[in-house]
PDB file of N, H, CA, C and O in Angstrom:
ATOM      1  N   UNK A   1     115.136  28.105 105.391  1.00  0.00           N
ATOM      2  CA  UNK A   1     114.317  27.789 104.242  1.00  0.00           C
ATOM      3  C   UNK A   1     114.625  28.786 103.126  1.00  0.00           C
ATOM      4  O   UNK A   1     114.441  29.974 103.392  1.00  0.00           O
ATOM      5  N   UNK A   2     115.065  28.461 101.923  1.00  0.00           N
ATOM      6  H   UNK A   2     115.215  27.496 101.706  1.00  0.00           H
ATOM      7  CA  UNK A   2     115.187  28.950 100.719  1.00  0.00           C
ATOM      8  C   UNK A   2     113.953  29.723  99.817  1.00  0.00           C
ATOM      9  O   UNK A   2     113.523  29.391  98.712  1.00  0.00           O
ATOM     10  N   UNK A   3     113.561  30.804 100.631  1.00  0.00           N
ATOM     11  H   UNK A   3     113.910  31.073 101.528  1.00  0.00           H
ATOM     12  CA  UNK A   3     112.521  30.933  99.248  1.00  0.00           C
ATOM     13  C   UNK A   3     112.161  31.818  98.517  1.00  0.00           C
ATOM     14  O   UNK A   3     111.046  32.226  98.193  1.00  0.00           O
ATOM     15  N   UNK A   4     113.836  32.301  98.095  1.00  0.00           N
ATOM     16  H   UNK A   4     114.742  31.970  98.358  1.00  0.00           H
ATOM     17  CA  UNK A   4     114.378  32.669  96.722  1.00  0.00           C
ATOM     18  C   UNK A   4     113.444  32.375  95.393  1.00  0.00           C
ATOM     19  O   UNK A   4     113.420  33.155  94.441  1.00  0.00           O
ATOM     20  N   UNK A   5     112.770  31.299  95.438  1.00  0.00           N
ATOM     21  H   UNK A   5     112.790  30.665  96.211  1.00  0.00           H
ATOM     22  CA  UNK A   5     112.069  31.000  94.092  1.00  0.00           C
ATOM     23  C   UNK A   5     110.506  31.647  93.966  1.00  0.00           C
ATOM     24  O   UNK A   5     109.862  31.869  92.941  1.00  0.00           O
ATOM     25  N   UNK A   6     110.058  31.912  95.662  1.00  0.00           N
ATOM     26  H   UNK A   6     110.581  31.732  96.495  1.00  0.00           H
ATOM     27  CA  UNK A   6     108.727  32.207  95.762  1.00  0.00           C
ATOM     28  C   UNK A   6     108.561  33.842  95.625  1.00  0.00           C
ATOM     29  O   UNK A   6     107.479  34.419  95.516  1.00  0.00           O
ATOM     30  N   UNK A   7     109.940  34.507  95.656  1.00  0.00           N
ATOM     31  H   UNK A   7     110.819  34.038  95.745  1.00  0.00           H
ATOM     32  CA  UNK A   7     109.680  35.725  95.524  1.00  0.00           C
ATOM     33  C   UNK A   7     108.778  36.992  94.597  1.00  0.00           C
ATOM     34  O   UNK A   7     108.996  37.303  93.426  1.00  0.00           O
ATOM     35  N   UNK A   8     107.989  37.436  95.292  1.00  0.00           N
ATOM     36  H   UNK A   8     107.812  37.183  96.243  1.00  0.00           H
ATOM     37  CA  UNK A   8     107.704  38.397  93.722  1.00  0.00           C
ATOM     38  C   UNK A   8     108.139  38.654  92.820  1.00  0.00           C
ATOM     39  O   UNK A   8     109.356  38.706  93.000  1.00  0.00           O
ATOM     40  N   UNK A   9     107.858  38.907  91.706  1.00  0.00           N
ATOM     41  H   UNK A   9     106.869  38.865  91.560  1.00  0.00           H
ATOM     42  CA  UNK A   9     108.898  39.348  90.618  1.00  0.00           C
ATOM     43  C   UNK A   9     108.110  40.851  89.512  1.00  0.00           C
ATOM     44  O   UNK A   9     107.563  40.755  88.413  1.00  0.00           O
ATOM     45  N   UNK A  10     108.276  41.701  90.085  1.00  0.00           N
ATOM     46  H   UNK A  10     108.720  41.779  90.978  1.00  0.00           H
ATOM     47  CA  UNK A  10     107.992  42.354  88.790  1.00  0.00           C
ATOM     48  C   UNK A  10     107.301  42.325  87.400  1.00  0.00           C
ATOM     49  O   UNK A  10     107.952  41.706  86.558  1.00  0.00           O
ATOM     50  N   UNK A  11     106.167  42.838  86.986  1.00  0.00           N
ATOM     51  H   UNK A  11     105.638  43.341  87.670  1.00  0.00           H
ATOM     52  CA  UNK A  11     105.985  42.822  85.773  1.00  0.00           C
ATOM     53  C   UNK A  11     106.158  44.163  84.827  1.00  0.00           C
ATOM     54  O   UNK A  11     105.460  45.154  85.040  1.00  0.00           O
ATOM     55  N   UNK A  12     107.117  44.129  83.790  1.00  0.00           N
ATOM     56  H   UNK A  12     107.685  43.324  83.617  1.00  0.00           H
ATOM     57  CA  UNK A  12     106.655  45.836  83.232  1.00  0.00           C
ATOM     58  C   UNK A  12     105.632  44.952  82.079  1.00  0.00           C
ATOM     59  O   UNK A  12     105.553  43.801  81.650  1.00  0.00           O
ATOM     60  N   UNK A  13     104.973  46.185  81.903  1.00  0.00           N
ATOM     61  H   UNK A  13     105.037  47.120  82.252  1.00  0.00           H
ATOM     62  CA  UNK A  13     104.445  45.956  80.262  1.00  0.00           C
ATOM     63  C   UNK A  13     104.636  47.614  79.821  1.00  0.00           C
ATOM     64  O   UNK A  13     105.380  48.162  80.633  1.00  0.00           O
ATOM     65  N   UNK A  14     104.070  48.715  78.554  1.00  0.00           N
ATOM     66  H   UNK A  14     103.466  48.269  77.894  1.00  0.00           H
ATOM     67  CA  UNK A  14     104.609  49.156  78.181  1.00  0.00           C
ATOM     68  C   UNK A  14     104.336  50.159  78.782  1.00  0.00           C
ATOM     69  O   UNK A  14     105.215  50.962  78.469  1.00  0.00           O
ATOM     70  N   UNK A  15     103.255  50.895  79.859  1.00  0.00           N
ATOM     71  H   UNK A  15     102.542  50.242  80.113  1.00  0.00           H
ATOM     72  CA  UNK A  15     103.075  51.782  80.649  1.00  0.00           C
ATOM     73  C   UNK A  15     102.967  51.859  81.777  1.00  0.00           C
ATOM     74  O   UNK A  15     102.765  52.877  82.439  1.00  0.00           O
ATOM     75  N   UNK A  16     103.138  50.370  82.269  1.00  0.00           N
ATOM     76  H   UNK A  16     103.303  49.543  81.732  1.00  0.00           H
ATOM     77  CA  UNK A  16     103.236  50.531  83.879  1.00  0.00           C
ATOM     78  C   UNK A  16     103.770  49.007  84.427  1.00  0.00           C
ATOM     79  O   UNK A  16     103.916  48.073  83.639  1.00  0.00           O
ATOM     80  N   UNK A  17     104.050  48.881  85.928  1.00  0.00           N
ATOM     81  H   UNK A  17     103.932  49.640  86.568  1.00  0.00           H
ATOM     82  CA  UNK A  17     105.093  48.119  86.419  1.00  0.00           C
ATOM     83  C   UNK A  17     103.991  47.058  87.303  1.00  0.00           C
ATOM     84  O   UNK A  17     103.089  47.799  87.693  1.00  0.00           O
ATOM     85  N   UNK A  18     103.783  45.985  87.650  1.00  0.00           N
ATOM     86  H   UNK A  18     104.516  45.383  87.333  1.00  0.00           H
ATOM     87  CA  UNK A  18     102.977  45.710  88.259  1.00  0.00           C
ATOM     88  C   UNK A  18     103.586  44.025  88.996  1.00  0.00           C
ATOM     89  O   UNK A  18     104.010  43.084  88.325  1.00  0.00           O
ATOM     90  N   UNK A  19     103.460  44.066  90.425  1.00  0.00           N
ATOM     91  H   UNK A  19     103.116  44.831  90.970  1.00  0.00           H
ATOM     92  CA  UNK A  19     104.113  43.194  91.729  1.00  0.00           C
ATOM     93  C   UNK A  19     102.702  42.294  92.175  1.00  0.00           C
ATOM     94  O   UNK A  19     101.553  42.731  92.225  1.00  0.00           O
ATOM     95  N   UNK A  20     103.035  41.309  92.390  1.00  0.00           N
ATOM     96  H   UNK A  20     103.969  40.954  92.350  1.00  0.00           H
ATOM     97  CA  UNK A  20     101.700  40.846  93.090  1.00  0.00           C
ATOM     98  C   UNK A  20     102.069  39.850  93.811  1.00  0.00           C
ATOM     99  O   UNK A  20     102.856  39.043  93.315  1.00  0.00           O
ATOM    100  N   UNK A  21     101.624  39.680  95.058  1.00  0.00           N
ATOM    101  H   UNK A  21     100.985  40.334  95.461  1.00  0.00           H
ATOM    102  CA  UNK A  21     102.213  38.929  96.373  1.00  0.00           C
ATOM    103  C   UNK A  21     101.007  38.548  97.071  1.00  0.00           C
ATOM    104  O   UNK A  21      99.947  39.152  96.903  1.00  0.00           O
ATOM    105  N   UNK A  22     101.215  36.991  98.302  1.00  0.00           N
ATOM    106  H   UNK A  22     102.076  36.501  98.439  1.00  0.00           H
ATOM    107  CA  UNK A  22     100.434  36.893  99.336  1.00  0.00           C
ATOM    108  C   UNK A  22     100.390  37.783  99.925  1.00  0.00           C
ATOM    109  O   UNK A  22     101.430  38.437  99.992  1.00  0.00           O
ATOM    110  N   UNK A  23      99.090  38.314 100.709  1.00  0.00           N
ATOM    111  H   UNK A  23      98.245  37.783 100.654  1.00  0.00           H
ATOM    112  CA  UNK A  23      99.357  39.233 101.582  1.00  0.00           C
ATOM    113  C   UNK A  23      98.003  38.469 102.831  1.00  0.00           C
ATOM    114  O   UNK A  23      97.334  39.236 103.523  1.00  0.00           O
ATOM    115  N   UNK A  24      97.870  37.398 102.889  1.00  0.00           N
ATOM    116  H   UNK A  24      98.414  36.775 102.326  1.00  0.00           H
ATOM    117  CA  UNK A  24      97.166  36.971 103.931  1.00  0.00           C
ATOM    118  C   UNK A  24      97.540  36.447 105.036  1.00  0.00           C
ATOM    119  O   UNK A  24      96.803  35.841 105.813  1.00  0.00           O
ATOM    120  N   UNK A  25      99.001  36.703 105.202  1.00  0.00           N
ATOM    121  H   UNK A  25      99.600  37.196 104.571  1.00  0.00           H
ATOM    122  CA  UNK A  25      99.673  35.869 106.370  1.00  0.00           C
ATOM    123  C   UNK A  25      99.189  37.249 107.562  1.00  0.00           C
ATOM    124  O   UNK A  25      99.060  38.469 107.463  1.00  0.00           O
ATOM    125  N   UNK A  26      98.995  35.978 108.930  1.00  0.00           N
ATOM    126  H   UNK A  26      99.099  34.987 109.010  1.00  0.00           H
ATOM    127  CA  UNK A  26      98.509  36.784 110.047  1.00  0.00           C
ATOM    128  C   UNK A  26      99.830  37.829 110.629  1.00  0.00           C
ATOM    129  O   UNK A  26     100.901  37.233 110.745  1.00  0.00           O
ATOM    130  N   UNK A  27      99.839  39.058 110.933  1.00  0.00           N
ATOM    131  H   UNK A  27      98.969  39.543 110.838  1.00  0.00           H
ATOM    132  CA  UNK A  27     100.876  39.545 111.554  1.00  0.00           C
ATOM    133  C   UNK A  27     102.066  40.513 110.830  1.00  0.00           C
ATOM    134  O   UNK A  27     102.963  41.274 111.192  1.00  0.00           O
ATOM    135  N   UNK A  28     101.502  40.001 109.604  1.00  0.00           N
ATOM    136  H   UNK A  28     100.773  39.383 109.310  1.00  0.00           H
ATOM    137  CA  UNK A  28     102.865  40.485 108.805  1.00  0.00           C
ATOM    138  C   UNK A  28     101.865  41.964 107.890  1.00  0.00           C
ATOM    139  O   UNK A  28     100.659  41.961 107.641  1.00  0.00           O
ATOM    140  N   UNK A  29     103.086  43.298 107.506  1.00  0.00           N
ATOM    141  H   UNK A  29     104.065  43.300 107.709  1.00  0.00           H
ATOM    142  CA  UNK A  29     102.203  44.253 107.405  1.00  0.00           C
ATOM    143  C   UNK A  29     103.646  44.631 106.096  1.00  0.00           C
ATOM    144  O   UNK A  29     104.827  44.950 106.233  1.00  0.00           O
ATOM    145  N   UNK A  30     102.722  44.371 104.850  1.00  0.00           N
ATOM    146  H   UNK A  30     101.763  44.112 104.739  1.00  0.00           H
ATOM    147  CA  UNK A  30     103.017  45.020 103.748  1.00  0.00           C
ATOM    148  C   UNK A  30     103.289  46.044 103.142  1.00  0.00           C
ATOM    149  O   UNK A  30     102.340  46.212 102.376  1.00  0.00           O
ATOM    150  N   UNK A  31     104.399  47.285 102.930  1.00  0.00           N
ATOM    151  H   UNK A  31     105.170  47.149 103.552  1.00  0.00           H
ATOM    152  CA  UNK A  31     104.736  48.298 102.177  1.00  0.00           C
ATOM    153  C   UNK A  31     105.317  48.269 100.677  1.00  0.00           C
ATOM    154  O   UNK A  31     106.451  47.940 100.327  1.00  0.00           O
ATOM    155  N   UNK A  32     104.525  48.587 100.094  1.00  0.00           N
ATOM    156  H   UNK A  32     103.604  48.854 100.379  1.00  0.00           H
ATOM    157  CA  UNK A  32     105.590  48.973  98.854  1.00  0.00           C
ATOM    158  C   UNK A  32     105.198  50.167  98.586  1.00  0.00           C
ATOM    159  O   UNK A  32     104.106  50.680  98.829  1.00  0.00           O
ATOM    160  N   UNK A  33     106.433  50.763  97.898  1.00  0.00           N
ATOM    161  H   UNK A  33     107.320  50.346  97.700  1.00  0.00           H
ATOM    162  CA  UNK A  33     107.019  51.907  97.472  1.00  0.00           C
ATOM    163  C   UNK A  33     107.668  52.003  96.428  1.00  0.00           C
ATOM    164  O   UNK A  33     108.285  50.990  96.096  1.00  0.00           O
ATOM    165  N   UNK A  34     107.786  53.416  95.406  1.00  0.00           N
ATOM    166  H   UNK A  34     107.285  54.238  95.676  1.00  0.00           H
ATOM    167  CA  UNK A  34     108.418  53.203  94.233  1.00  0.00           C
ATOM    168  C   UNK A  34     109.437  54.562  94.194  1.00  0.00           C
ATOM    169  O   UNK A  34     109.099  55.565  94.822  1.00  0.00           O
ATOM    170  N   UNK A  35     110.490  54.541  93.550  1.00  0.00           N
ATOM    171  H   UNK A  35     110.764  53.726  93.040  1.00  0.00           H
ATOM    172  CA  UNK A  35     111.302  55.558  93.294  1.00  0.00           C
ATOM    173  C   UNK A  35     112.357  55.546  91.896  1.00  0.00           C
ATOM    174  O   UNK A  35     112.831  54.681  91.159  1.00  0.00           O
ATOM    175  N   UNK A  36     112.397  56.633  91.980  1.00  0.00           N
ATOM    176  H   UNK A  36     112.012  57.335  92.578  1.00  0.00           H
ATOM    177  CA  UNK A  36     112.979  57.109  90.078  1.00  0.00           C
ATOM    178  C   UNK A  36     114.395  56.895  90.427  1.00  0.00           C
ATOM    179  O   UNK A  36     115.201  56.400  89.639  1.00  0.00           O
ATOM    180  N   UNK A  37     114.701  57.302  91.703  1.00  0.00           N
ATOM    181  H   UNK A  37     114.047  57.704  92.344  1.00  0.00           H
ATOM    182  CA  UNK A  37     116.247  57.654  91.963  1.00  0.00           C
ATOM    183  C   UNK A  37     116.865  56.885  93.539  1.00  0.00           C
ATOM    184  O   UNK A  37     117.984  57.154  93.976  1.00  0.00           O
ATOM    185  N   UNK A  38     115.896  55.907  94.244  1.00  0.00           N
ATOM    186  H   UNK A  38     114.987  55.689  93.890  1.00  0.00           H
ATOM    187  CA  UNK A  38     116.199  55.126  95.093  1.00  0.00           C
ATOM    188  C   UNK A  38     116.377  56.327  96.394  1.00  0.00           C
ATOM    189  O   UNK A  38     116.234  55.981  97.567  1.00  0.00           O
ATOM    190  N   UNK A  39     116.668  57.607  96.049  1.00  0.00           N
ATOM    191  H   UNK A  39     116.784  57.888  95.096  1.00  0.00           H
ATOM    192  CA  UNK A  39     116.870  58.466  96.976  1.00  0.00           C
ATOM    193  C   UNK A  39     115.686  58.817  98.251  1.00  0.00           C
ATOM    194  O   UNK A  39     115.832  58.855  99.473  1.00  0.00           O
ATOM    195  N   UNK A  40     114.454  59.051  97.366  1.00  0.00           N
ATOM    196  H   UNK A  40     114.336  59.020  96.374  1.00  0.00           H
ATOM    197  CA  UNK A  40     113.294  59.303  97.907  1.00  0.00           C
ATOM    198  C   UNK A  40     112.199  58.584  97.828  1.00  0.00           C
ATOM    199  O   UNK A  40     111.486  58.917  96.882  1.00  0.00           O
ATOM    200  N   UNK A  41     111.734  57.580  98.577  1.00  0.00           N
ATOM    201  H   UNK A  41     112.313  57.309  99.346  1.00  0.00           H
ATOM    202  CA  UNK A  41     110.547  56.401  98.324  1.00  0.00           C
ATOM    203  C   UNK A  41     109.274  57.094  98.439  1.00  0.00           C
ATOM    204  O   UNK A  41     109.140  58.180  99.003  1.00  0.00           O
ATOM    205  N   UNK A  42     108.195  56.320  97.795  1.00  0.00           N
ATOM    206  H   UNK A  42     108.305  55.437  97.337  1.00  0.00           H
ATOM    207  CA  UNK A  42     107.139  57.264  97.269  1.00  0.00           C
ATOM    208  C   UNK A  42     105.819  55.877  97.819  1.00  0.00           C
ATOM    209  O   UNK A  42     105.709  54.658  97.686  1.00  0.00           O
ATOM    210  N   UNK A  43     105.028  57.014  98.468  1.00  0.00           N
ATOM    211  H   UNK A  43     105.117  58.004  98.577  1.00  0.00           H
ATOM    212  CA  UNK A  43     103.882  55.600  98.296  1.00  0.00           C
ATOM    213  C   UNK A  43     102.425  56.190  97.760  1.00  0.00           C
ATOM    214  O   UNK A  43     101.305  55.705  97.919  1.00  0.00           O
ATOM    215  N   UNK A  44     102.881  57.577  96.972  1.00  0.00           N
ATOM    216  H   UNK A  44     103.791  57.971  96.843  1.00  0.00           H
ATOM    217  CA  UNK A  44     101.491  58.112  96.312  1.00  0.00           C
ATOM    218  C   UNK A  44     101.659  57.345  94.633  1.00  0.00           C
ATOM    219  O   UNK A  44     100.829  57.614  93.763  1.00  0.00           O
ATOM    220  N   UNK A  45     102.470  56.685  94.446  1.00  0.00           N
ATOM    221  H   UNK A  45     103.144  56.467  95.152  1.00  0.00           H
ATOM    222  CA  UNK A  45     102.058  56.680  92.987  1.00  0.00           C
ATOM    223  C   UNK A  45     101.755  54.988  92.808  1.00  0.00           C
ATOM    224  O   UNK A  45     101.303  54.623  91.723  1.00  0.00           O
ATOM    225  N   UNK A  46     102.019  53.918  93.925  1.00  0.00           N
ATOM    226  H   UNK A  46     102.386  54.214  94.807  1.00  0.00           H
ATOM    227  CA  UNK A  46     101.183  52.898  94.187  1.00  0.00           C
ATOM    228  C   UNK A  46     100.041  52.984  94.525  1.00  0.00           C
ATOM    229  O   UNK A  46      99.435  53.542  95.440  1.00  0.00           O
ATOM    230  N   UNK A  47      99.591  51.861  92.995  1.00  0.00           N
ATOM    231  H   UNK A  47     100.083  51.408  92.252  1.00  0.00           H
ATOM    232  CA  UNK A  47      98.150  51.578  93.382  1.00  0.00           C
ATOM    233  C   UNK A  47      97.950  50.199  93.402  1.00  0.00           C
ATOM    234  O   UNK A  47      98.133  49.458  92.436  1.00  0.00           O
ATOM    235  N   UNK A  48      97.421  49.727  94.956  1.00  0.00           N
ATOM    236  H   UNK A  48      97.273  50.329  95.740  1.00  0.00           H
ATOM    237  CA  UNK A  48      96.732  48.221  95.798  1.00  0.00           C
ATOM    238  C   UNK A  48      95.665  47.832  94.915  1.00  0.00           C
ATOM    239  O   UNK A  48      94.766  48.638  94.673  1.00  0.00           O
ATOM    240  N   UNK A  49      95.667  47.179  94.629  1.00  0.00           N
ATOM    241  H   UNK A  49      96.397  46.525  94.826  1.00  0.00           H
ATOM    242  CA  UNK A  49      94.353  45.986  94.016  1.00  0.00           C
ATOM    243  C   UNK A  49      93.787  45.879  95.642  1.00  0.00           C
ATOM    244  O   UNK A  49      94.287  46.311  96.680  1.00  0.00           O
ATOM    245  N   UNK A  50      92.814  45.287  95.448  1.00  0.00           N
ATOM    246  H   UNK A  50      92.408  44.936  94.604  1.00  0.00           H
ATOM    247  CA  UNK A  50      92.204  44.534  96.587  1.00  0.00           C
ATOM    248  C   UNK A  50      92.284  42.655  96.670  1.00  0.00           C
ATOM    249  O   UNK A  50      92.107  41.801  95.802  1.00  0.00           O
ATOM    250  N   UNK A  51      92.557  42.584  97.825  1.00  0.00           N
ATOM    251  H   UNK A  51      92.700  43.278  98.530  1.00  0.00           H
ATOM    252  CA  UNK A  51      92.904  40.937  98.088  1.00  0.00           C
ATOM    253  C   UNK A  51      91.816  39.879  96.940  1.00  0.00           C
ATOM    254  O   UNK A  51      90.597  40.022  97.040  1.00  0.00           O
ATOM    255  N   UNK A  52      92.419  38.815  95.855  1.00  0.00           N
ATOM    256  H   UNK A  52      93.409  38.699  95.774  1.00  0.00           H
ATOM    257  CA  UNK A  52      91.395  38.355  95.553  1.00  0.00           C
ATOM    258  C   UNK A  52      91.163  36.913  96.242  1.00  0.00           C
ATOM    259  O   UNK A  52      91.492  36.791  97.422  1.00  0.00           O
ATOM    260  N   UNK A  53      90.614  35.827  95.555  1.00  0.00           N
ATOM    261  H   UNK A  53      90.346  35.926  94.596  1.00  0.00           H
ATOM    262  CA  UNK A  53      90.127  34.904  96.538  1.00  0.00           C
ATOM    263  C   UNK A  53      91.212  33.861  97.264  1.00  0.00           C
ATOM    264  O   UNK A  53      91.158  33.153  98.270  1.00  0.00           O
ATOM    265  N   UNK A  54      91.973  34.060  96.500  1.00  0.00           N
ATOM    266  H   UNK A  54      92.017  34.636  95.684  1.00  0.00           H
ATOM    267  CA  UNK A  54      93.534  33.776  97.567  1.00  0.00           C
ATOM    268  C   UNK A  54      94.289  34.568  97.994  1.00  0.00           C
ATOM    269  O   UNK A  54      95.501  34.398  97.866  1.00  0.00           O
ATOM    270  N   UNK A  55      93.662  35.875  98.748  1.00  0.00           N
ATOM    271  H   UNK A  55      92.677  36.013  98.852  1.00  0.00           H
ATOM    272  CA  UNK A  55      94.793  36.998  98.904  1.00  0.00           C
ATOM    273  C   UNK A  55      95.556  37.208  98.594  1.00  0.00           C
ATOM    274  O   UNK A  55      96.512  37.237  99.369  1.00  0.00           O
ATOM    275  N   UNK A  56      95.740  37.545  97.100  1.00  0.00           N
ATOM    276  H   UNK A  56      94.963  37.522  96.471  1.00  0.00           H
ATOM    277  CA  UNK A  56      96.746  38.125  96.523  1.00  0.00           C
ATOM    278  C   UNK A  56      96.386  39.280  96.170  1.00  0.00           C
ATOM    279  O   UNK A  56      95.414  39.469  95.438  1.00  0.00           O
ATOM    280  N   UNK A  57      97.345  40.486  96.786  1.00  0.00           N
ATOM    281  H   UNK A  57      98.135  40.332  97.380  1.00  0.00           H
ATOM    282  CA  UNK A  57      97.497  41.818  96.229  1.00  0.00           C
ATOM    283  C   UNK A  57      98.306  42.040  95.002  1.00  0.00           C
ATOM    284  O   UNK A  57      99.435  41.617  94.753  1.00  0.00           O
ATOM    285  N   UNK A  58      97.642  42.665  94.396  1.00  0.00           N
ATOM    286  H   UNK A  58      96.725  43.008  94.599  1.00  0.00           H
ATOM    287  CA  UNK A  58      99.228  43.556  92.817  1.00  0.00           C
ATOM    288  C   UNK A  58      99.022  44.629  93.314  1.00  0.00           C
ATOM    289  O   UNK A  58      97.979  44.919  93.899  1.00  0.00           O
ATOM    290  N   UNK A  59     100.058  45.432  93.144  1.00  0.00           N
ATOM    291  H   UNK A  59     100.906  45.196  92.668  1.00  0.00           H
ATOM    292  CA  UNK A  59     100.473  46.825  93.473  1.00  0.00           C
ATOM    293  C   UNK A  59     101.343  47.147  91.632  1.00  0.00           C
ATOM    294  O   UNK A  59     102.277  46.598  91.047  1.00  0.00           O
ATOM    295  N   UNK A  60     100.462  48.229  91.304  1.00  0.00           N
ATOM    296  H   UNK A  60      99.704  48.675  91.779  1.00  0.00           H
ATOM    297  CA  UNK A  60     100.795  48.654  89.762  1.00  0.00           C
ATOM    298  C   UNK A  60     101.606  49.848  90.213  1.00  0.00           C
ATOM    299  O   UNK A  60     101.464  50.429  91.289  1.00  0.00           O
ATOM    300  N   UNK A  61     102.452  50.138  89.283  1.00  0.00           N
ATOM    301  H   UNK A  61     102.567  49.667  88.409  1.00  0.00           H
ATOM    302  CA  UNK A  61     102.955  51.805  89.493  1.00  0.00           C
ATOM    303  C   UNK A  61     102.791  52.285  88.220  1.00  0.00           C
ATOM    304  O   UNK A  61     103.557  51.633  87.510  1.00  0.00           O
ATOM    305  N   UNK A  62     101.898  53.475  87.240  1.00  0.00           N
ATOM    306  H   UNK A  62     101.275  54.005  87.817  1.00  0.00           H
ATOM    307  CA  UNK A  62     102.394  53.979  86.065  1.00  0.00           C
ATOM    308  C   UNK A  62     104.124  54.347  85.774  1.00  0.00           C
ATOM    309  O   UNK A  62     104.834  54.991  86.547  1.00  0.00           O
ATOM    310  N   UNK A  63     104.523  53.791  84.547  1.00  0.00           N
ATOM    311  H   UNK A  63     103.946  53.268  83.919  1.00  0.00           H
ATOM    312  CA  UNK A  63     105.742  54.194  84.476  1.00  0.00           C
ATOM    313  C   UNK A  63     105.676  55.753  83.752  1.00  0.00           C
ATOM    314  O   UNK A  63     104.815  55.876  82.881  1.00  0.00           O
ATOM    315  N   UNK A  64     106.292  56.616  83.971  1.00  0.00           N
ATOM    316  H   UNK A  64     106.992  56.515  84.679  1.00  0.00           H
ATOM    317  CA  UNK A  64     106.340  58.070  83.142  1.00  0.00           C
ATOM    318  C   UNK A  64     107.305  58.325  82.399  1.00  0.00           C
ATOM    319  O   UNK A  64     107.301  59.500  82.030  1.00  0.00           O
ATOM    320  N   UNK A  65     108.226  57.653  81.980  1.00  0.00           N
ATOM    321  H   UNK A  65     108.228  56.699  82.280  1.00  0.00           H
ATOM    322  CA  UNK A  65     109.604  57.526  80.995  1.00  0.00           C
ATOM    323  C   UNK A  65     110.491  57.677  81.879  1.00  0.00           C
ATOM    324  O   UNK A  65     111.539  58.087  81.380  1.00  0.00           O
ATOM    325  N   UNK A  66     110.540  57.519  83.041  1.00  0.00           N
ATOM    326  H   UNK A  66     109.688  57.186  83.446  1.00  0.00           H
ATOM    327  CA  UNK A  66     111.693  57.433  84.042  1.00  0.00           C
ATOM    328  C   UNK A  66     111.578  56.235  84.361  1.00  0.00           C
ATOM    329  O   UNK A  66     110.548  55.566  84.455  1.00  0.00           O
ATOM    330  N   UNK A  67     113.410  55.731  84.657  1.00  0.00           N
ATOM    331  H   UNK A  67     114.246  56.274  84.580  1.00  0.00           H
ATOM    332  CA  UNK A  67     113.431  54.533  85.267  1.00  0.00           C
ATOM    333  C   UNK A  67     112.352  53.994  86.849  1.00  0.00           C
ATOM    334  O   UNK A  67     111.991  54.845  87.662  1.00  0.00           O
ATOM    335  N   UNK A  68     112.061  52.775  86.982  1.00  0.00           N
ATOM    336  H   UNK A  68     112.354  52.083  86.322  1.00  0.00           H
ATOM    337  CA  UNK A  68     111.347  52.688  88.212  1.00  0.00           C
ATOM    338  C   UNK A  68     111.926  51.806  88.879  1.00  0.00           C
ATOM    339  O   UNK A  68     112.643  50.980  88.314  1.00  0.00           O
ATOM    340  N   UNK A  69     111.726  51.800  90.267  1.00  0.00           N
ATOM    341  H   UNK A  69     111.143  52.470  90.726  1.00  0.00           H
ATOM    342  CA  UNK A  69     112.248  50.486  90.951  1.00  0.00           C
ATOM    343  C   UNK A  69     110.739  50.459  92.184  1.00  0.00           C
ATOM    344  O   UNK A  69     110.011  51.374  92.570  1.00  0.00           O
ATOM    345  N   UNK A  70     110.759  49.046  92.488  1.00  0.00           N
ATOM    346  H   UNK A  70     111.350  48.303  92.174  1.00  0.00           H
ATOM    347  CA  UNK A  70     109.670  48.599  93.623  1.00  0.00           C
ATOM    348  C   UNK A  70     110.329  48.230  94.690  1.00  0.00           C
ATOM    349  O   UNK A  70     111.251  47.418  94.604  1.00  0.00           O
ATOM    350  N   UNK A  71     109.921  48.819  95.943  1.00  0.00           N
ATOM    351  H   UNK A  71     109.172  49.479  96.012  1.00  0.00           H
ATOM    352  CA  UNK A  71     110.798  47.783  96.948  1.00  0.00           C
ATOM    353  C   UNK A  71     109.391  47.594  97.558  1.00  0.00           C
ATOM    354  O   UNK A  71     108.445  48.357  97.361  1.00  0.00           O
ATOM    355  N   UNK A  72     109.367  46.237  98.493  1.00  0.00           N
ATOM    356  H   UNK A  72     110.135  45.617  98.653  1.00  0.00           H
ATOM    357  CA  UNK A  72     108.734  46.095  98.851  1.00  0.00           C
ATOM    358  C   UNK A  72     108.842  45.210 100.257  1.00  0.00           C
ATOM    359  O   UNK A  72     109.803  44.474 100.036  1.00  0.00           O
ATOM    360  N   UNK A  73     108.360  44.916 101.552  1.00  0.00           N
ATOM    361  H   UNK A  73     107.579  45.514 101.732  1.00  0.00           H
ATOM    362  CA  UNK A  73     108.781  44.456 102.833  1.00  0.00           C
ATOM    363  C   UNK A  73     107.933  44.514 103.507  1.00  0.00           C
ATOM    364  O   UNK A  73     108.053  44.167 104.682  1.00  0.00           O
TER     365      UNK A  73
END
């Protein structure tokens, strides 16, 4: 199954980065993480929303004038 199209996608706006995904499937256990340099993954500067009425989480990161990247799995 292809589902390339359902993927998260990133939002920047002008101070911070923000992901938002199902997270109600039974079994399955969500990380994201952010890093300036891909070297060292970070999970203090994500911040979880709480599930809303269709379990969907956003996970925001402030951007600080450094590049950002999200991984998430």
């Amino acid at each position: 199954m292809n589902l390339s199209g359902s993927m998260p996608v990133p939002v920047f706006d002008v101070d911070q980065m923000s992901l938002s995904f199902y997270a109600g499937a039974a079994g399955i256990t969500y990380v994201v993480e952010t890093s300036t340099r891909l070297a060292k993954l970070e999970h203090d500067r994500v911040t979880l929303s709480g599930p809303d009425a269709n379990q969907i989480l956003t996970a925001t990161v402030n951007l600080d004038g450094q590049a950002a990247s999200c991984a998430w799995w």
